[in-house]
DOKOL-514952 format. One record per residue (C-alpha): residue in three letters; residue number from 1; x, y, z. Coordinates in steps of 0.02 Angstrom, whole numbers. Layout:
<sites>
('ala' NUM (X Y Z));
...
</sites>
This chain:
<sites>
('unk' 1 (-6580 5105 8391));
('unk' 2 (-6581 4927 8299));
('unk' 3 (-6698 4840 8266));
('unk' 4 (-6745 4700 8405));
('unk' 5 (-6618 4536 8385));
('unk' 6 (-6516 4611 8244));
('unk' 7 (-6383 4502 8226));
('unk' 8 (-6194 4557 8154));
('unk' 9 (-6068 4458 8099));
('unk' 10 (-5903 4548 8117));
('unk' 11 (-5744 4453 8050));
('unk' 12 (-5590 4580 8063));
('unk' 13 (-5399 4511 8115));
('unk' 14 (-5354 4699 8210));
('unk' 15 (-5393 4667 8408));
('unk' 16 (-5420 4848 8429));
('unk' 17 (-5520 4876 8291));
('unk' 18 (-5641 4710 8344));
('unk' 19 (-5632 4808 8520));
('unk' 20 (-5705 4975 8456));
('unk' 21 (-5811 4898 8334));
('unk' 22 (-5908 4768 8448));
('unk' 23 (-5909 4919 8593));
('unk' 24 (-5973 5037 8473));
('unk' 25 (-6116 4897 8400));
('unk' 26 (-6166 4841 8590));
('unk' 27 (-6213 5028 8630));
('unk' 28 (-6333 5020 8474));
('unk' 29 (-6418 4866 8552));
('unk' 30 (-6341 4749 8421));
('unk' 31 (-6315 4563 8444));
('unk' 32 (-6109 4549 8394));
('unk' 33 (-6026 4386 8349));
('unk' 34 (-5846 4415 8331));
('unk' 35 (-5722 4303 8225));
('unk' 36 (-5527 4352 8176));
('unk' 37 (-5501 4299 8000));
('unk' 38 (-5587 4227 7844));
('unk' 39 (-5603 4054 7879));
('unk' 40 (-5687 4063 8051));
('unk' 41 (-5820 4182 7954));
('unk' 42 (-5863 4050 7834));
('unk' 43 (-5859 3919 7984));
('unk' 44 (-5989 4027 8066));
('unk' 45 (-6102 4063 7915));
('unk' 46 (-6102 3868 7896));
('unk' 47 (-6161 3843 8079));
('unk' 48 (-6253 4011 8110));
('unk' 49 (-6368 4152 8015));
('unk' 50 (-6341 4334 8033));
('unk' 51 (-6421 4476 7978));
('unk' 52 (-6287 4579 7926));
('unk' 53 (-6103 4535 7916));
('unk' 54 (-5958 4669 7926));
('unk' 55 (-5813 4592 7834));
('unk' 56 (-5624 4651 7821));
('unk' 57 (-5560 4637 7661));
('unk' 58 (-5386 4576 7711));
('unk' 59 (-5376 4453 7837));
('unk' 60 (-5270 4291 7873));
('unk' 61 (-5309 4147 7805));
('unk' 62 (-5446 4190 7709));
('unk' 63 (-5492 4373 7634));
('unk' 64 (-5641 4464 7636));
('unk' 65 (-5653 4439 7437));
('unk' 66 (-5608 4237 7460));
('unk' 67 (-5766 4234 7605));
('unk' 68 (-5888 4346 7469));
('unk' 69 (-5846 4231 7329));
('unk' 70 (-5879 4082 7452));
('unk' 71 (-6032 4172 7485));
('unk' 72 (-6082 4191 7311));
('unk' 73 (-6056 3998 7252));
('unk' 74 (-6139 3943 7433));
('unk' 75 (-6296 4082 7374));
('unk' 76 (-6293 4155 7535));
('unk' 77 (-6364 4326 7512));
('unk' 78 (-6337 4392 7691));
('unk' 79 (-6293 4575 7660));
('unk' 80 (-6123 4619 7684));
('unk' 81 (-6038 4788 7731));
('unk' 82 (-5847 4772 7674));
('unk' 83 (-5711 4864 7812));
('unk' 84 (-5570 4933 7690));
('unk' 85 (-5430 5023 7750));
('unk' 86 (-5382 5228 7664));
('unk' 87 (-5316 5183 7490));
('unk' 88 (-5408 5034 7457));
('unk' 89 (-5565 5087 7349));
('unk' 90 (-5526 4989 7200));
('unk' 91 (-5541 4813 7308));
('unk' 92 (-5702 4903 7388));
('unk' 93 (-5769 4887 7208));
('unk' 94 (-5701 4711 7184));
('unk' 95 (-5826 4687 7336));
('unk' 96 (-5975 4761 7287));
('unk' 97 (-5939 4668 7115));
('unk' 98 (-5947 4514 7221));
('unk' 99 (-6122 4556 7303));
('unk' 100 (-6090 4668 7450));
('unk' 101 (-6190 4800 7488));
('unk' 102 (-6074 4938 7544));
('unk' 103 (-5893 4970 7614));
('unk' 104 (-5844 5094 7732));
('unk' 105 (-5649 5167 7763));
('unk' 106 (-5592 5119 7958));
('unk' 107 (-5544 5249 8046));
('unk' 108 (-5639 5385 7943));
('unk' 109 (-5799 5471 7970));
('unk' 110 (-5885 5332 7903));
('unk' 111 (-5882 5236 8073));
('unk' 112 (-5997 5372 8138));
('unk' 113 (-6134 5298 8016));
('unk' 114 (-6111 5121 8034));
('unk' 115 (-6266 5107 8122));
('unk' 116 (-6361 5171 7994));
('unk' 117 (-6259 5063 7855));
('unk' 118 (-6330 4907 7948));
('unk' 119 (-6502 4946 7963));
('unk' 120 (-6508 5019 7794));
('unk' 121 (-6426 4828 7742));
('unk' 122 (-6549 4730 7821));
('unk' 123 (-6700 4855 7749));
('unk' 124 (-6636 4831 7590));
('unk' 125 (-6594 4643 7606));
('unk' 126 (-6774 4604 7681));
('unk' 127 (-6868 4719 7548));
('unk' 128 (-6766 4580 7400));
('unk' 129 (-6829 4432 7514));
('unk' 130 (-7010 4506 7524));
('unk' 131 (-7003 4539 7318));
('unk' 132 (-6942 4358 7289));
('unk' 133 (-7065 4268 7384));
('unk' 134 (-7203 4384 7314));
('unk' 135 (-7109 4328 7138));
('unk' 136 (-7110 4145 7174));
('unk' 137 (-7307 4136 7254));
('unk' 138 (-7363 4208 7093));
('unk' 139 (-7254 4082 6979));
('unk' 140 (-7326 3958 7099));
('unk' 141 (-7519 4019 7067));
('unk' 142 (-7491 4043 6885));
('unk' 143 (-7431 3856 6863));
('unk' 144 (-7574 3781 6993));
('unk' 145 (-7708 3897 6868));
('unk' 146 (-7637 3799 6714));
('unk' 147 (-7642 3635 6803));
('unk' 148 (-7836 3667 6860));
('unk' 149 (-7869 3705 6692));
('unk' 150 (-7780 3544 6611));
('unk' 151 (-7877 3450 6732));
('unk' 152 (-8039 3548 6676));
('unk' 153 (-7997 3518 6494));
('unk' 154 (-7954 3320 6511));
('unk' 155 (-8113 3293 6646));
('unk' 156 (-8221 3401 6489));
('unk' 157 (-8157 3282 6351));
('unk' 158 (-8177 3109 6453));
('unk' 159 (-8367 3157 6499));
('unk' 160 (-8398 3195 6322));
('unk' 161 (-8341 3016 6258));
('unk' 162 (-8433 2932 6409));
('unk' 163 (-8577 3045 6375));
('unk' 164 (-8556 2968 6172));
('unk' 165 (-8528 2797 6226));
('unk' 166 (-8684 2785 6319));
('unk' 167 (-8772 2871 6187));
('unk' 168 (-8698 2743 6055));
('unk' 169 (-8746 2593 6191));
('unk' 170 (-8930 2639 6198));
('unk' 171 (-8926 2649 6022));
('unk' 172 (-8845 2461 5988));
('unk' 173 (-8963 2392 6127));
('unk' 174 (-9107 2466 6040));
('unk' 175 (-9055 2371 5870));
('unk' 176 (-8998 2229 5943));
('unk' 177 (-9161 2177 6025));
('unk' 178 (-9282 2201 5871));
('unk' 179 (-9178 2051 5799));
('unk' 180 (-9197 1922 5957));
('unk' 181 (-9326 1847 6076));
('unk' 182 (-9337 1762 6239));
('unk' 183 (-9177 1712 6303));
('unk' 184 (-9067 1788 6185));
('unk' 185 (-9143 1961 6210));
('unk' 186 (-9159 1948 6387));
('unk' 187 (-8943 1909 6397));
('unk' 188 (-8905 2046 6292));
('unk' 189 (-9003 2161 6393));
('unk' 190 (-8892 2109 6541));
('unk' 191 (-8752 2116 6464));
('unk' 192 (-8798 2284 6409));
('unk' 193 (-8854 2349 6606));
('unk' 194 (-8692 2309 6644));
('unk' 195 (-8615 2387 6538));
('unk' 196 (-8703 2527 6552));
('unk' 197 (-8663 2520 6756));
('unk' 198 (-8478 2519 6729));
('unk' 199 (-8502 2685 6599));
('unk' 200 (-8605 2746 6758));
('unk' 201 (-8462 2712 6878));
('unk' 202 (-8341 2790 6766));
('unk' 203 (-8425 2958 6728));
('unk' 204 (-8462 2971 6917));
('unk' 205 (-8280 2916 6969));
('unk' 206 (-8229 3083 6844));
('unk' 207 (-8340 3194 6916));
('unk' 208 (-8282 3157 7090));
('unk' 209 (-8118 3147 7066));
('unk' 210 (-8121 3341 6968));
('unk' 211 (-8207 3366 7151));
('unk' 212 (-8082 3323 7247));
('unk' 213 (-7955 3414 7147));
('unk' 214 (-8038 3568 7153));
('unk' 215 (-8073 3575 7324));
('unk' 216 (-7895 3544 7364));
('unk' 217 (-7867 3697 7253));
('unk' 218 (-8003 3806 7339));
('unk' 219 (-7929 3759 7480));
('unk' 220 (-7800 3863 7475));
('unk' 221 (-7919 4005 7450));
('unk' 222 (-8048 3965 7507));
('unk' 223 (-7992 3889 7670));
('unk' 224 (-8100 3706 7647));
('unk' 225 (-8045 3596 7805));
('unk' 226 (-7960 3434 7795));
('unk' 227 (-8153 3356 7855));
('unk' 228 (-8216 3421 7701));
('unk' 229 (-8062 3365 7592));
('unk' 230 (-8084 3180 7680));
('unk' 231 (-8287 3198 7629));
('unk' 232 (-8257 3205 7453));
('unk' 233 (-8118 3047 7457));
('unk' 234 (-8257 2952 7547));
('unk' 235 (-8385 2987 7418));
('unk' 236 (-8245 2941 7280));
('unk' 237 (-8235 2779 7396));
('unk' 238 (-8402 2723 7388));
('unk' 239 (-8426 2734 7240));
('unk' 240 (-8286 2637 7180));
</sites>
């Protein structure tokens, strides 16, 4: 039995054969879209997707090899199942050169299996689309780790100079003032408070904004909602 909404592409240019065939897929419970030559195939992968597609190698038109290469350049990697008539092995291997999965002989015992062939397709086919996304959420973690620890790394080295500066501004203050009196100590020691409040805003501006970033990283694992995300941009707010 197929699986539920399987759906098969089947371009072939013999009536009789598109009769049997699509009779033949219906009483497996298959969902068959029918097309006579090569071009209307590639007019229906452009409109449509299908699960599996069973493709005649020679065809009007277009052949099954000229709708495989199309395939290929387009990087559609619905699996294919090329239809070859007795004789015709060596294009069956052109095929499978070209990316399809099997080919079975018409009019052979291999029509007795075709149900099998499909599902064994689409198994196969959603297996490579299960290892790829696995593939591409682990490059995607791997770069968003080295990102987080960039940001970790430039967030370490800016607090160190602010924690320096104000070290080196307590410092100057304190030297300044044993030299002055009255007015002229009292203006440097506002000049120096503020000063001193824009190295405070700074260092606190760093330290929220290193927050925000890693919540918005934990949030993916930690699954922070978007009220807690909008908390720490208010705090970043206020104080700037």
């Amino acid at each position: 039995m197929a699986p539920p909404n399987l759906k098969v592409l089947v371009a072939d240019d013999d009536e009789l054969f598109r009769t049997f065939i699509e009779h033949k897929l219906l009483s497996y419970a298959y969902d068959v879209v029918l097309c006579t030559n090569g071009q209307e195939a590639i007019d229906l992968l452009m409109q449509e997707t299908f699960d599996v597609i069973l493709l005649d190698y020679k065809m009007p038109e277009r052949s099954g090899l000229n709708v495989l290469q199309w395939m290929h350049e387009q990087k559609n990697n619905t699996p294919v199942i090329v239809l070859t008539g007795e004789g015709s092995e060596h294009i069956a291997v052109e095929a499978m050169k070209l990316g399809a999965y099997a080919y079975l002989q018409k009019g052979t015992a291999d029509m007795e299996r075709i149900d099998g062939e499909i599902q064994a397709a689409n198994g196969q086919h959603m297996l490579n689309e299960e290892k790829a996304a696995a593939s591409t959420n682990q490059t995607s973690a791997t770069e968003e780790q080295h990102l987080t620890e960039m940001v970790d790394s430039v967030a370490s080295v800016v607090l160190n100079s602010l924690a320096t500066m104000r070290m080196k501004m307590d410092e100057s203050e304190q030297e300044l003032t044993q030299f002055t009196t009255g007015t002229q100590q009292e203006n440097i020691k506002s000049i120096w408070s503020e000063l001193k409040n824009d190295q405070e805003l700074v260092t606190s501006a760093v330290m929220t904004l290193l927050s925000i970033a890693k919540v918005v990283e934990g949030e993916k694992k930690m699954s922070f909602t978007a009220a807690q995300v909008e908390e720490f941009k208010k705090k970043f707010s206020e104080k700037i």
